[in-house]
N, C-alpha and C positions, 0 to 999 in steps of 0.2 A: 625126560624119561629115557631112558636107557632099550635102544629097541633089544629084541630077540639075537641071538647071534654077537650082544656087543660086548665090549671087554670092559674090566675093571680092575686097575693095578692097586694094593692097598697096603701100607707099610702097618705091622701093627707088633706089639711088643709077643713074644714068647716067654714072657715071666713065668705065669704056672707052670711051663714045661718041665718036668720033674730032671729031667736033665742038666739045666741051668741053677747053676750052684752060685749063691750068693753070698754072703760074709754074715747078713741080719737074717731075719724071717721074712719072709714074703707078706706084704700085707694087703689086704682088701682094697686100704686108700692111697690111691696110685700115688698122693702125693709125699708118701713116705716109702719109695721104693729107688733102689737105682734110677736114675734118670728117666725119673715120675712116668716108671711103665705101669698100664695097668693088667691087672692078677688074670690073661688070659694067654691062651696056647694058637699055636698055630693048628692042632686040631680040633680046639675050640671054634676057631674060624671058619674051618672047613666043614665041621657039622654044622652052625648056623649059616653058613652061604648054602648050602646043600638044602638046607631045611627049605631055601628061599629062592629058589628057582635058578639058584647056578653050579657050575662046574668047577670042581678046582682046574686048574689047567699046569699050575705049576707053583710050586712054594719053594722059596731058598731059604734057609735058615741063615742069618747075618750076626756076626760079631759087632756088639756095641760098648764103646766105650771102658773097652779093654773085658769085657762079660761075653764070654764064648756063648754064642745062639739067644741071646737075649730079646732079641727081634728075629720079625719072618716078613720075607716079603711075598705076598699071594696074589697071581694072577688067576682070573675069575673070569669065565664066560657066560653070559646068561643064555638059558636055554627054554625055549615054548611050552608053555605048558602046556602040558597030556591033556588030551579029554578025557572024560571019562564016560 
């Protein structure tokens, strides 16, 4: 388990990003996509890790496989949760 305060590095595809222009359709099934990314953003990720008790700390957008920003790499802090 991952204490308070610890990091988490996580490479994950930027397909949805409305930025990243493809030659097909984007599709649902990762395995019919570019280099079987699947259909999510790097602010996709950043709202589900937020939802989930961490921090972005930092996201670089990476060129894959000749596809500008196709992936994102996200550094993630986890943070205490609040009392309420």
């Amino acid at each position: 388990m991952l204490k308070n305060g610890g990091y988490v590095l996580i490479h994950h595809s930027n397909l949805a990003n409305d930025a990243v222009k493809i030659q097909s359709e984007k599709s649902e099934r990762w395995n019919e996509n570019p280099h079987a990314r699947s259909l999510i953003s790097a602010e996709d990720v950043k709202y589900i890790s937020e939802k989930h008790g961490f921090a972005v700390v930092e996201q670089c957008l990476v060129d894959w496989g000749g596809i500008l920003n196709l992936d994102c790499i996200t550094l993630l802090k986890k943070q205490p949760k609040s009392k309420r």
